[in-house]
C-alpha positions as CSV (number, residue, x, y, z in Angstrom):
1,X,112.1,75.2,62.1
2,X,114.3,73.0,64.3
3,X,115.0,72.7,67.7
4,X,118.2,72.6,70.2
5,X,117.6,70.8,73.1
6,X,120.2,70.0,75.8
7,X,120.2,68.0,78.4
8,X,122.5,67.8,81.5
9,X,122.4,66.2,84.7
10,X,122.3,68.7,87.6
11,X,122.9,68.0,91.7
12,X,119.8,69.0,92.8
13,X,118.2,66.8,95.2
14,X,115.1,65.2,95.3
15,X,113.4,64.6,98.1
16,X,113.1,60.8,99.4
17,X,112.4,59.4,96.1
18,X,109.6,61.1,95.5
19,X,109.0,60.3,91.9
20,X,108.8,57.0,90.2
21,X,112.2,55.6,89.3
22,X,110.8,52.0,88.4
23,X,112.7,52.3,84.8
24,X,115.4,53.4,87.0
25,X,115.8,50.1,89.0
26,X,119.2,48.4,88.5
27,X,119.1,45.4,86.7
28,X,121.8,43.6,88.8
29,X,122.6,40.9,86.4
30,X,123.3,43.3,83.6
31,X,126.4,44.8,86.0
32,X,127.8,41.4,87.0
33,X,126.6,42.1,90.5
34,X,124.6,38.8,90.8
35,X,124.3,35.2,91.0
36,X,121.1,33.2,91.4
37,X,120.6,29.6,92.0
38,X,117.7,28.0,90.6
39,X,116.5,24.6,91.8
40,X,117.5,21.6,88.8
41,X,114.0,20.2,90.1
42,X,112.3,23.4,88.3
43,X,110.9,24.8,91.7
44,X,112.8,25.3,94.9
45,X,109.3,25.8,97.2
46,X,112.1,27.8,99.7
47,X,110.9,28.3,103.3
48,X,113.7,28.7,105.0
49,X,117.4,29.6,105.0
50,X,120.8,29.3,107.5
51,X,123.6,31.8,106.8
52,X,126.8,29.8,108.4
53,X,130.2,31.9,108.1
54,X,132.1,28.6,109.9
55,X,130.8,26.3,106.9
56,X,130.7,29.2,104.5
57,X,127.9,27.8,103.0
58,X,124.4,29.1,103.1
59,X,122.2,25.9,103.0
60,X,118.6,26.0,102.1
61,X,115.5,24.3,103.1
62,X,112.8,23.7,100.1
63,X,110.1,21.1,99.0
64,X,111.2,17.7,99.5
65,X,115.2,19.4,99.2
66,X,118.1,20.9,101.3
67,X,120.6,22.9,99.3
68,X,124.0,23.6,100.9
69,X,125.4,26.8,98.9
70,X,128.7,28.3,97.8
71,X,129.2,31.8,99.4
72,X,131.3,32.7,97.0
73,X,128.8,31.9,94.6
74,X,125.6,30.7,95.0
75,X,125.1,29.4,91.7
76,X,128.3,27.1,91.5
77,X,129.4,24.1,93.6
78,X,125.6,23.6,95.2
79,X,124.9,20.2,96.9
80,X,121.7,18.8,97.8
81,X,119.7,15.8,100.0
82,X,116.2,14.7,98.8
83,X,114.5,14.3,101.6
84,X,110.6,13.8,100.2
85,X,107.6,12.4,102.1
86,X,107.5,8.7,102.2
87,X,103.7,7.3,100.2
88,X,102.4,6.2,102.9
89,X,102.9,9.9,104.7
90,X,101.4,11.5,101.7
91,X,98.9,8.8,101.1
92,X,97.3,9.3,105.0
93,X,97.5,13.5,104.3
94,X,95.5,13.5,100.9
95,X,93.1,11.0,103.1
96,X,92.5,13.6,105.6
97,X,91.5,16.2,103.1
98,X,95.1,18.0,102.2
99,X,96.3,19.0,98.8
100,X,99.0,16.6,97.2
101,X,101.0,19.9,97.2
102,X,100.8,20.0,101.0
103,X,101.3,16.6,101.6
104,X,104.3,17.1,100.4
105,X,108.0,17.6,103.0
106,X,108.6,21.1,103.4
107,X,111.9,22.1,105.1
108,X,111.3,24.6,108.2
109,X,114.4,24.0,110.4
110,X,117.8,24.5,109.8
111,X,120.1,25.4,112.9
112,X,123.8,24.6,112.9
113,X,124.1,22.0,116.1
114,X,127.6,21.9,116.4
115,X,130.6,22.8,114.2
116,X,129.9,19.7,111.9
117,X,126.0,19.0,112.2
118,X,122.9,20.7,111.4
119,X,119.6,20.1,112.9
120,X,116.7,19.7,110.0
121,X,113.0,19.3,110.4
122,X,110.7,19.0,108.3
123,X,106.6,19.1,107.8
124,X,106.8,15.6,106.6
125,X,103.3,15.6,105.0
126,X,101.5,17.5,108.3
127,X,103.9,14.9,110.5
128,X,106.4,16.4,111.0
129,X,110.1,14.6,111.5
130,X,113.2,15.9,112.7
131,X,117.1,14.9,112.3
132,X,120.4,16.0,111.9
133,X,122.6,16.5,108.8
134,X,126.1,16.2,109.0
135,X,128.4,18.7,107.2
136,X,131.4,17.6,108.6
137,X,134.4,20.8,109.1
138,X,135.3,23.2,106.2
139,X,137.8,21.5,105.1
140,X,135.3,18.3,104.8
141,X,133.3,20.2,101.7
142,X,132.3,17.3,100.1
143,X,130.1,16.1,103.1
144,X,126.3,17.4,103.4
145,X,124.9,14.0,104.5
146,X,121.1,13.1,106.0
147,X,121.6,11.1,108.6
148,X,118.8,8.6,108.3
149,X,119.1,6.7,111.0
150,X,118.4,9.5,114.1
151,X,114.6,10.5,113.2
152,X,112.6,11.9,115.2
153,X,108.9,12.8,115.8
154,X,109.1,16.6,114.7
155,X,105.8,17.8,117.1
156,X,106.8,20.8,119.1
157,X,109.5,21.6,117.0
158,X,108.6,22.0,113.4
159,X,104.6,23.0,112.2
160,X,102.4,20.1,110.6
161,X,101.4,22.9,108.0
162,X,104.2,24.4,105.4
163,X,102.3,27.7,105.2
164,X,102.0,28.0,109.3
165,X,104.1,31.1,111.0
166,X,106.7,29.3,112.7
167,X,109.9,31.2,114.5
168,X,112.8,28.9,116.3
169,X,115.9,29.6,118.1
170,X,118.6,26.5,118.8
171,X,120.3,27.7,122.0
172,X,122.6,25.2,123.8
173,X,120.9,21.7,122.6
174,X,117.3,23.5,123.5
175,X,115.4,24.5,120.8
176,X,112.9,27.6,121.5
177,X,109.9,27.7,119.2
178,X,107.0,29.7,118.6
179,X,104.6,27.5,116.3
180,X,101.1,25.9,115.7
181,X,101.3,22.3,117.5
182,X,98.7,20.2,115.9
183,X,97.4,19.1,112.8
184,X,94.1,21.7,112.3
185,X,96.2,24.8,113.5
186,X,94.6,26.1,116.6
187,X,97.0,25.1,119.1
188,X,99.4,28.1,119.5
189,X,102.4,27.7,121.7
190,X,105.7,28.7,122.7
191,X,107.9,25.4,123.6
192,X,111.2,24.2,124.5
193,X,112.0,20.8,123.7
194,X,114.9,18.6,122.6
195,X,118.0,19.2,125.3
196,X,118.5,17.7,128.6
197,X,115.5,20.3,130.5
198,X,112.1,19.6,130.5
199,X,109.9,19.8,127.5
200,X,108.1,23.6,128.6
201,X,105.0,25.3,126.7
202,X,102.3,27.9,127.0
203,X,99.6,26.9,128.7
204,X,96.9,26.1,126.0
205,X,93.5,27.2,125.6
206,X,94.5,30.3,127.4
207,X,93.9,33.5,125.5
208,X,96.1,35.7,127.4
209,X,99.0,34.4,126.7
210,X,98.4,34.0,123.0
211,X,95.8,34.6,120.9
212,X,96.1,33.6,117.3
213,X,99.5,34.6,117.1
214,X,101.3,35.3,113.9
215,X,105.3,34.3,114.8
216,X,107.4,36.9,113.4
217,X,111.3,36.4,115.0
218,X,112.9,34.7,118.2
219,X,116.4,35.6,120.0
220,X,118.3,34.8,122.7
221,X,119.6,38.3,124.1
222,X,122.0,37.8,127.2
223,X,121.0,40.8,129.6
224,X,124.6,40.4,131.8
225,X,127.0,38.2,132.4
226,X,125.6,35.5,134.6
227,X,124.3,32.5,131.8
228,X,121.5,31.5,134.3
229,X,119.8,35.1,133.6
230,X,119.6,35.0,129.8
231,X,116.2,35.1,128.1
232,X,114.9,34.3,124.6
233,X,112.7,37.5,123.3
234,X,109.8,35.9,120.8
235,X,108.7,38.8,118.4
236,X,104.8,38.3,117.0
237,X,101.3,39.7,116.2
238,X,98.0,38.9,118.1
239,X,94.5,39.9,118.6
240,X,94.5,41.9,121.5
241,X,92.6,41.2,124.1
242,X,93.2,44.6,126.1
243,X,92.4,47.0,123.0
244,X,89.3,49.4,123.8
245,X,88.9,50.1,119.8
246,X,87.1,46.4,119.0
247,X,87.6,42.9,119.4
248,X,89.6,42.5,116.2
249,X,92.7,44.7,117.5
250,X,96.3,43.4,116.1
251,X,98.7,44.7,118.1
252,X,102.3,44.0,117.4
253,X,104.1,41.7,120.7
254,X,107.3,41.0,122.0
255,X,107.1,38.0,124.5
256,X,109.6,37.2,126.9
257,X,111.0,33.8,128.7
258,X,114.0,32.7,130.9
259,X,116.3,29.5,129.0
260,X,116.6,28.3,132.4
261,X,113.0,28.2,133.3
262,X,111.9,24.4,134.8
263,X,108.3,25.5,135.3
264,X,106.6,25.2,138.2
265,X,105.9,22.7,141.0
266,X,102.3,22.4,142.1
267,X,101.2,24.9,139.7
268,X,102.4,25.6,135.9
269,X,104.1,22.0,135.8
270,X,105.9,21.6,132.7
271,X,104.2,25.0,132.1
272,X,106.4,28.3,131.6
273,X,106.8,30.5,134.7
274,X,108.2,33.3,133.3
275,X,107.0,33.8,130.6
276,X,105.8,37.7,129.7
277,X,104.6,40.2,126.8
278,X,104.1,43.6,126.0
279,X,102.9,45.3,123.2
280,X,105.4,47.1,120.4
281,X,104.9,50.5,119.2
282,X,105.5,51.7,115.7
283,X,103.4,54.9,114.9
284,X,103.4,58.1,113.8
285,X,102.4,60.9,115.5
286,X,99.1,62.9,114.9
287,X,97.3,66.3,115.3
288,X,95.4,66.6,118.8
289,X,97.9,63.2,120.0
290,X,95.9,61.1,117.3
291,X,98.8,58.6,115.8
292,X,98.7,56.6,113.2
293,X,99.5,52.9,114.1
294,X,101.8,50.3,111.9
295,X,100.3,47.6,114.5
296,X,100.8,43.9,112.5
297,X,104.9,42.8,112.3
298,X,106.2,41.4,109.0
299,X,109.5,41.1,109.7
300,X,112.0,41.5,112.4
301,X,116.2,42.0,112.4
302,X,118.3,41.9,115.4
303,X,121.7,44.5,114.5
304,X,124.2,43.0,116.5
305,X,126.9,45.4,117.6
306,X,130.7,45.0,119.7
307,X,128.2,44.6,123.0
308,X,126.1,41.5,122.3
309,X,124.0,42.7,125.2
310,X,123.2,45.6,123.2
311,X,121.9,44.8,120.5
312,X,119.7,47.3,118.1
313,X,116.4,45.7,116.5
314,X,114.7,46.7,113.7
315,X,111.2,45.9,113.0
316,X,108.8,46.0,109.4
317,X,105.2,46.5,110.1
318,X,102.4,47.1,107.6
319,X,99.2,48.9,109.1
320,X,95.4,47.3,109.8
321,X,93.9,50.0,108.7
322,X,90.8,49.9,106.4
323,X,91.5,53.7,104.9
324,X,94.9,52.8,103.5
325,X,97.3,50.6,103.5
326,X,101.1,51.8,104.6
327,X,104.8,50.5,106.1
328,X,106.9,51.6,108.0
329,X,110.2,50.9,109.9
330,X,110.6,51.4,113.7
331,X,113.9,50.9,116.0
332,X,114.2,50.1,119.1
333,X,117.3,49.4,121.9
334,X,117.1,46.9,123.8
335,X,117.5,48.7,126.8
336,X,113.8,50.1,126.2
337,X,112.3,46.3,126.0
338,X,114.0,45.7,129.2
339,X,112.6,48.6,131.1
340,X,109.5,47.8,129.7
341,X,110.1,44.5,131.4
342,X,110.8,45.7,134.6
343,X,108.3,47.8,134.7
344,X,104.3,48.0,136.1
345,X,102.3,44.8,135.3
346,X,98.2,45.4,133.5
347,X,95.7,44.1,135.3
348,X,92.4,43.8,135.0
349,X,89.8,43.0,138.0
350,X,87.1,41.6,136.4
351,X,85.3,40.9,132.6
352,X,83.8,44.7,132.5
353,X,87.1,46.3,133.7
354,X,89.1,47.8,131.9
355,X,92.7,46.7,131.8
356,X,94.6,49.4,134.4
357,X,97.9,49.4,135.6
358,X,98.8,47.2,139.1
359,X,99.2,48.9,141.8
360,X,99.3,46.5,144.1
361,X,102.1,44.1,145.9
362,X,104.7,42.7,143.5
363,X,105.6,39.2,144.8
364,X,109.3,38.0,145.4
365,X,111.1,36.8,143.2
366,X,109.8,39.4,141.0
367,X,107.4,37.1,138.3
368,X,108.7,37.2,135.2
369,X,112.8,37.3,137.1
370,X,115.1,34.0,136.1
371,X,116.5,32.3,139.2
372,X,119.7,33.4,138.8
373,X,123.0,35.4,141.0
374,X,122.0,38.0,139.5
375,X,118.3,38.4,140.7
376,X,119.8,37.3,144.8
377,X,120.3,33.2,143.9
378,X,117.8,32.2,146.7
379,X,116.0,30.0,144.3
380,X,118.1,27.5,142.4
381,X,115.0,26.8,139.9
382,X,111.6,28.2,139.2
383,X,110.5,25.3,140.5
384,X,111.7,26.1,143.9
385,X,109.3,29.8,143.4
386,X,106.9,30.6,146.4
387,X,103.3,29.6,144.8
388,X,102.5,33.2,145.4
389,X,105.2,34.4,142.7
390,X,103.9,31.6,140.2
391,X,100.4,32.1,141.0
392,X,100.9,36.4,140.0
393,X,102.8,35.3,137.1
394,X,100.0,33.4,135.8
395,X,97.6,35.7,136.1
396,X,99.8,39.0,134.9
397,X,101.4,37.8,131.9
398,X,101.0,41.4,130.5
399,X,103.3,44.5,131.3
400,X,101.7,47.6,131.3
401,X,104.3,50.4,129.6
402,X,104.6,49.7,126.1
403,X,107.7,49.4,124.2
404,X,108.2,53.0,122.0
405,X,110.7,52.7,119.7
406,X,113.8,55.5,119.1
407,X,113.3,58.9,118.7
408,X,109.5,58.3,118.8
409,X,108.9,57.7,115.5
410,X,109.3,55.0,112.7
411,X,112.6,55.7,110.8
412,X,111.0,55.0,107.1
413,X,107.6,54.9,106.2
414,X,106.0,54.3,103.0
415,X,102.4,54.9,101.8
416,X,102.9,55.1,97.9
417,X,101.3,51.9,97.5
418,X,104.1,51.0,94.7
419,X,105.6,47.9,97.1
420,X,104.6,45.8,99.9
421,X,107.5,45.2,101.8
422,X,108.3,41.7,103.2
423,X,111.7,41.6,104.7
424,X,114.5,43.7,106.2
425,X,118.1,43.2,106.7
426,X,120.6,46.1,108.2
427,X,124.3,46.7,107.6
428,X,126.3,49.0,109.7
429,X,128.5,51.3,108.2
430,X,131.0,53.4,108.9
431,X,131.3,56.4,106.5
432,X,133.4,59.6,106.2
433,X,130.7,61.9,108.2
434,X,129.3,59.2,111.0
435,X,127.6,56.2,111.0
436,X,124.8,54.9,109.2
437,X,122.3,51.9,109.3
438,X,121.5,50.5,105.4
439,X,118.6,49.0,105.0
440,X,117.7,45.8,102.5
441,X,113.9,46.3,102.3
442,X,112.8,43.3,100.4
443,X,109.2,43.5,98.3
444,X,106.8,41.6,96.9
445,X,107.8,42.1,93.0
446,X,111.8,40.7,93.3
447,X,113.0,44.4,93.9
448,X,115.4,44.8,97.1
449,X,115.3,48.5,98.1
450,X,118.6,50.3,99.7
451,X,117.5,52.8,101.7
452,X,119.2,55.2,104.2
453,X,117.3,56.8,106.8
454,X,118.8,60.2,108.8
455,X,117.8,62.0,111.8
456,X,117.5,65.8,111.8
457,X,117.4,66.5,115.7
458,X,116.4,70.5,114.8
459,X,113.3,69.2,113.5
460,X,113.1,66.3,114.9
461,X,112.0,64.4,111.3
462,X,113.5,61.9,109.3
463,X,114.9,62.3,105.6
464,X,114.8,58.7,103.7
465,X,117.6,57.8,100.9
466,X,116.9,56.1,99.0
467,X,120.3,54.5,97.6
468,X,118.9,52.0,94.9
469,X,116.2,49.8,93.3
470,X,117.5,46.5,93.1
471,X,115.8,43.9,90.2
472,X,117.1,41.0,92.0
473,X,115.0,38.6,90.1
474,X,113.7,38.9,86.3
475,X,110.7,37.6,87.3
476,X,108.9,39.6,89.8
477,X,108.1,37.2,92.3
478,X,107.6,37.9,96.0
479,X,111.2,38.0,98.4
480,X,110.7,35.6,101.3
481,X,113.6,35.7,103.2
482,X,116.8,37.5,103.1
483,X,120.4,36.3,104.8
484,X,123.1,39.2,104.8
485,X,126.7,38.9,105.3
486,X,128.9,42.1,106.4
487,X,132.2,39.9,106.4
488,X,131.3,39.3,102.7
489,X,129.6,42.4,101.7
490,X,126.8,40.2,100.3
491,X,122.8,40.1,100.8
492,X,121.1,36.7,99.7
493,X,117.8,36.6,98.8
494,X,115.4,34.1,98.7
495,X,112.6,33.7,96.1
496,X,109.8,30.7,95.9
497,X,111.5,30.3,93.2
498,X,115.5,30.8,93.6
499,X,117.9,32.1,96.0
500,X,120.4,35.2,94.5
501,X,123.2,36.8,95.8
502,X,123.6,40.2,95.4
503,X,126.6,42.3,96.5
504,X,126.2,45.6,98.7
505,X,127.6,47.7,96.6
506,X,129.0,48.6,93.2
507,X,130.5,52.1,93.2
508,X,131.8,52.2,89.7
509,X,128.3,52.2,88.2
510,X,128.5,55.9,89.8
511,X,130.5,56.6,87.2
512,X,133.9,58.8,87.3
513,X,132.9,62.2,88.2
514,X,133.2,63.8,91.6
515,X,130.0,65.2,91.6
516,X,128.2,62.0,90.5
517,X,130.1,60.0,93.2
518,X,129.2,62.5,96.4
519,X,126.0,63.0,94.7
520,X,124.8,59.4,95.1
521,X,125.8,59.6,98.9
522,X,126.5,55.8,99.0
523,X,127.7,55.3,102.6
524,X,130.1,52.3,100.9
525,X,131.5,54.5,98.0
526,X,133.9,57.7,97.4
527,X,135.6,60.0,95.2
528,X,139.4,58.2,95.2
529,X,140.7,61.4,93.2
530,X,140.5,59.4,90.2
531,X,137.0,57.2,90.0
532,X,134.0,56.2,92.3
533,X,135.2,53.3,94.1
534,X,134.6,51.7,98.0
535,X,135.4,53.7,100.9
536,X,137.3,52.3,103.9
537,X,137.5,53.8,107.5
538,X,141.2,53.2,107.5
539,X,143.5,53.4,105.2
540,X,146.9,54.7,103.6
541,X,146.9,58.6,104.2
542,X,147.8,59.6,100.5
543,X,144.0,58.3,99.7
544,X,142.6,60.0,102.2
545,X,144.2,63.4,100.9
546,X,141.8,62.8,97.9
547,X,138.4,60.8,99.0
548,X,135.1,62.6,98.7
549,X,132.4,62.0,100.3
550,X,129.1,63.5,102.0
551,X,126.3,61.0,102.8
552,X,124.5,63.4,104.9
553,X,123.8,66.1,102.7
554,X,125.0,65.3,99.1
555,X,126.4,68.4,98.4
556,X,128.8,67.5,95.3
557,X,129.4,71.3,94.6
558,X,131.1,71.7,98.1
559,X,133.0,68.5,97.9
560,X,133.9,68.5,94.2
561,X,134.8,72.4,94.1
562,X,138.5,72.8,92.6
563,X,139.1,69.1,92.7
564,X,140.6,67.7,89.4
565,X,140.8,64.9,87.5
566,X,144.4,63.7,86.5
567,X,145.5,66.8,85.9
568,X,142.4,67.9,83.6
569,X,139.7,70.6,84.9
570,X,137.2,68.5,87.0
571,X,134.2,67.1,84.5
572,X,131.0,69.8,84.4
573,X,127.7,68.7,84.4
574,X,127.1,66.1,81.9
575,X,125.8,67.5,78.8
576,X,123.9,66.3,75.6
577,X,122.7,67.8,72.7
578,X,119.6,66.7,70.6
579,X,118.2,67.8,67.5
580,X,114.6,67.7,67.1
581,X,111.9,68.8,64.5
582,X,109.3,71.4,65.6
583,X,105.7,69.9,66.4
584,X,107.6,66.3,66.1
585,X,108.5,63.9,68.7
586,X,112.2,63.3,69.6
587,X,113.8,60.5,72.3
588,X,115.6,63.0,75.1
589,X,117.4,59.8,76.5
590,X,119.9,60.8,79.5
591,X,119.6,58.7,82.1
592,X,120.7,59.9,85.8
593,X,123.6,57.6,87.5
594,X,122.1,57.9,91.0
595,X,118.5,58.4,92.5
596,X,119.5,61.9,94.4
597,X,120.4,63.4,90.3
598,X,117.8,65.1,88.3
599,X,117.6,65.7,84.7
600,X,116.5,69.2,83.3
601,X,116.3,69.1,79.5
602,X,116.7,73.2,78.1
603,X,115.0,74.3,74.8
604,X,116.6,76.5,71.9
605,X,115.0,78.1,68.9
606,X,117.0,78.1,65.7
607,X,118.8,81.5,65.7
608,X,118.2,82.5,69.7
609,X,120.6,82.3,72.2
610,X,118.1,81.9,75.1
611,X,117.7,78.8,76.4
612,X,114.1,77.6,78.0
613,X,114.0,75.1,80.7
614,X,111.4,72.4,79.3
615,X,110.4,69.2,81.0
616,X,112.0,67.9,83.7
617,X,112.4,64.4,86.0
């Protein structure tokens, strides 16, 4: 007896890719959607990268190599500087007990100085050295030139070890760093060094200001317009010393420092003044106000937006926990940090206190405040601070309130186990029913998820997108940093291994059909009347008469209903027919074009017209 099976693609909706679509992951260099760069040395050992829309050129800091990059395309028109450890660097480092691989010059700076130089550091076989490379104006692109003769000792600037956190941030001719500052790896600091103000640091050997930091991000976020009031906001993970749960608490930090801080003048000389911290919040919440903490940062993104004051941040954490191991993704306005900020300082009276919230007098200037207009201008410097302020600021480095991030919650979370995510970058986008923040989640196995989150304020829960799996790299090695550039519409990713750029967006792979289009609800992509193809806010009316779109729900039968095709009846759901053998095996092969579609395969007995609904995914 034989079978009739048909298949068809339906718009029902799953919820927040809640099956396993790993055979469903796009293979980006199949579609043309990709370019990779791998190094002509056979391994690129990539640590860090620099995104420059002037140069448009993303250059890249490896083993013993900088890479300067097409845009365009990473994988054409690449130049390079060898810039290896000299023998007698690496000779003195396998001496002291390091690895040959070690010993070797790993690249961990790369800040554009000025419109034609870059400043480049490197580990330099755990001795570390510092200089500029000069990439001359756009028009100049031949030039990507070390310049050999303005080394520098590199301590304070760049880590001795290659595998050491390390965040910086070049602001003015200052360089802002958050690093480990000698050769074993137990000095942890935050410094400024380089410009025309004092070299400033932690003070060391004091555990509550950091302990055993892991350095996650670092940013200069301007909080008005006066200059001399802008701070740099370090992002990082700790053990914490207030934590009633155990000694072994990570809790996740954002520190806090004025650029124009001179340190103090009898005490904290050369010392920071104002530097303070709080602790970061990502959890979910519980039954009987139990929550489930996300407490150790993995990566960090700062969403600019028109106010560069107001800037949204975005921050990957994975959990500590011993039961299981989850992620999730929190949000948080700046506004929130700052209040945190200004609020209540923790205090603790003595070693078998607990840590309580001060109640007591608050110095002037406040500790913590820049000397600036803005906060009166009595003080032209910190140095010129009342010993009283600089004496409370010493001994309160902590605020109180924590930061919570918006709407209470993390916006994504993940538990599956399937990925560990690594890195995040977010693109803002503008679509036919709001606005909406995509989401680059980068994992350990090459794949780059696009994800949507959205906000239902009725329930006050979040539904998660997600738009595509993204095979960046064949091989399925670990994604260590990602760059992304809205101007372009292109993410670049960066592997041990190689560096790829992959483009946002590909809406013809949605194929031609209404329903498929507003079924995938792609914020960048719409139904044009005649294919799938990128949406734009703006544009000439006639188009608008016909786009289709509905990112927040997906509902292709509302949007797609009497719409045609060119004249022709709009496209039904897809259907295919298969012929099988009874109590034989037969391929059903129809694969969905988007992650929201599902595939319902019907059966029919030879000589019945009633259909069965078999298996389904």
């Amino acid at each position: 007896m034989y079978l009739l099976i048909i298949g068809g693609l339906t718009d029902m909706q799953l919820g927040g890719g809640s099956k396993d679509w790993e055979n469903l992951s796009t293979r980006l260099w199949d579609l043309n959607r990709t370019s990779v760069f791998h190094s002509p040395s056979g391994y690129l050992g990539l640590h860090t990268m620099l995104l420059d829309e002037y140069q448009e050129r993303l250059f890249v800091g490896g083993r013993d190599l900088v890479y300067s990059l097409s845009l365009d395309r990473v994988s054409e028109n690449y130049r390079q500087i060898h810039w290896p450890s000299t023998p007698r660097q690496a000779e003195e480092c396998t001496i002291k007990g390091r690895d040959a691989d070690e010993c070797a010059n790993y690249i961990r700076v790369l800040h554009r100085y000025n419109r034609t130089h870059l400043l480049a550091c490197g580990t330099g076989a755990f001795d570390p050295l510092c200089t500029f490379i000069r990439v001359g104006h756009p028009s100049e692109d031949y030039l990507f030139q070390l310049e050999w003769h303005k080394f520098e000792r590199g301590r304070g600037r760049c880590p001795f070890d290659p595998s050491s956190s390390f965040i910086s941030t070049l602001i003015g001719g200052e360089l802002f760093a958050g690093l480990y500052n000698d050769y074993w790896g137990r000095d942890a600091a935050v410094l400024r060094t380089m410009g025309r103000m004092p070299h400033i640091r932690t003070e060391p050997d004091d555990e509550r200001l950091l302990k055993e930091p892991k350095f996650v991000g670092s940013y200069m976020i301007p909080d008005n317009e006066d200059r001399d009031d802008n701070k740099v906001y370090f992002f990082f993970t700790e053990k914490a010393l207030e934590a009633e749960t155990g000694a072994h608490a990570i809790y996740a930090r954002v520190g806090r420092v004025c650029v124009n801080d001179m340190g103090g003048q009898r005490m904290l000389v050369n010392k920071w003044s104002t530097f303070l911290k709080t602790r970061l919040i990502c959890s979910v919440p519980g039954m009987n106000g139990i929550d489930t903490h996300f407490d150790e940062l993995e990566d960090v993104f700062l969403l600019q937006t028109r106010d560069n004051k107001n800037p949204v941040i975005f921050g990957l954490f994975n959990t500590t926990s011993n039961i299981f191991r989850g992620y999730a993704i929190c949000v948080y306005h700046i506004a929130s940090i700052r209040a945190a900020f200004n609020g209540p300082y923790a205090h603790k009276e003595g070693p078998e206190y607990h840590w309580s919230l001060y109640e007591g007098k608050v110095p002037y200037p406040r500790p913590g405040s820049c000397a600036s207009k803005v906060n009166g201008g009595l003080y032209g410097s910190t140095k010129d601070y009342p010993d009283e302020a600089v004496r409370f600021a010493r001994s309160h480095p902590l605020m109180y309130q924590p930061i919570k991030p918006v709407h209470k919650r993390p916006i994504l979370v993940k538990t599956d186990g399937k990925y560990k995510l690594k890195q995040i970058a977010v693109d803002r986008v503008e679509a036919e029913d709001g606005q909406y923040d995509v989401l680059f989640i980068g994992t350990d196995n090459g794949i780059v998820l696009k994800v949507i989150t959205i906000y239902n304020q009725d329930t006050e829960s979040m539904e998660e997108v997600i738009l595509e799996e993204m095979q960046v790299f064949k091989v399925p090695v670990p994604i260590i940093s990602m760059e992304i550039s809205s101007k372009r519409q292109q993410l670049y990713v960066g592997s041990e291994s190689a560096v790829a750029q992959v483009k946002f967006h590909q809406c013809d792979m949605y194929g031609t059909a209404c329903a498929d289009c507003c079924l995938a609800r792609d914020p960048y992509c719409a139904w044009d009347g005649i294919s799938c193809s990128r949406y734009y806010p703006t544009g000439m009316q006639a188009k608008r008469r016909f786009r289709r779109q509905d990112v927040r729900h997906g509902n292709a039968a509302q949007q797609c209903f009497g719409q045609q095709l060119i004249g022709e009846a709009l496209e039904k759901t897809e259907e295919r027919i298969v012929y099988g053998i009874e109590y034989n095996s037969t391929l059903l092969e129809c694969t969905p074009r988007t992650l929201q579609a599902k595939v319902i395969w019907f059966v029919q007995r030879a000589h019945e017209a009633r259909k069965e609904e078999g298996l389904s995914y």
